[in-house]
C-alpha positions, -999 to +999 in steps of 0.1 A: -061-146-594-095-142-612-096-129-644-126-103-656-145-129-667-150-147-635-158-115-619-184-105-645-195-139-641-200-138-604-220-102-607-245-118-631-250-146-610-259-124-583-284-101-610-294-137-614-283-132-654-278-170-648-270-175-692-248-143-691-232-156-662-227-191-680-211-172-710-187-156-687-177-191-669-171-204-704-146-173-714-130-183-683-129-220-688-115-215-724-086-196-714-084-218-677-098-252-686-084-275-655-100-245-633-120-265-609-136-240-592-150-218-623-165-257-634-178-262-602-197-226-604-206-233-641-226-266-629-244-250-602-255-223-629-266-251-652-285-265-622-300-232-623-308-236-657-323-267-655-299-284-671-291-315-648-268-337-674-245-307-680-246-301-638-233-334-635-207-335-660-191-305-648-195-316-615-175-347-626-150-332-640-146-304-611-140-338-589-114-354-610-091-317-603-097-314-576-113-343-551-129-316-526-147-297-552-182-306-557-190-338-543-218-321-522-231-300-550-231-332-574-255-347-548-275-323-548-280-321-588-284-357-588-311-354-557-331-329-583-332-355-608-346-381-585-306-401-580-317-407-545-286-432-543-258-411-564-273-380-541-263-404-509-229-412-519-219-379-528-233-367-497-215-393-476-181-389-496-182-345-490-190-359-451-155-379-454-141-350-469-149-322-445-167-336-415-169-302-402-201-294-426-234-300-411-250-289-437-239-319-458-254-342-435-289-326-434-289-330-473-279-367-468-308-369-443-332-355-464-327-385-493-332-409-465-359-399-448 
């Protein structure tokens, strides 16, 4: 069950109140902290923020709970920083994961090409 943080959290990112947003996450994650999927949110807001290195950790840490959580959304933080070969592997590890996501593969395509 989501607590009122998480939901508040999800309205700002929608306002795009990306720092209110974060705030929320961070409520969440205080009371919650192994709760993979609020981390995994949290990152894509700092990638939203422009801040890569914190993506990344969270990212991290979203994987170690929880091995389906983030590997193609790590790619994609590490592809914005110019990880061509991190972006690849997490790419290709989400594609072992769930095979069933195309979309996955186009974003591995597009650090090859």
């Amino acid at each position: 069950m989501k607590d009122a943080p998480t939901y508040r959290a999800i309205e700002k990112m929608g306002l795009q109140d990306y720092l209110g947003a974060l705030a929320d996450f961070q409520h969440e994650l205080d009371n919650h902290p192994n709760n993979a999927w609020a981390i995994g949110e949290r990152a894509k807001l700092y990638v939203k923020t422009r801040n890569v290195a914190a993506a990344i950790t969270d990212f991290n840490r979203a994987i170690k709970l929880d091995p389906k959580q983030g590997y193609r959304s790590r790619g994609s933080a590490r592809a914005a920083c110019g990880n061509q070969k991190g972006a690849i592997e997490d790419f290709t590890q989400a594609i072992r994961l769930n095979s069933l996501l195309t979309s996955i593969k186009h974003c591995r395509l597009s650090q090859i090409i």
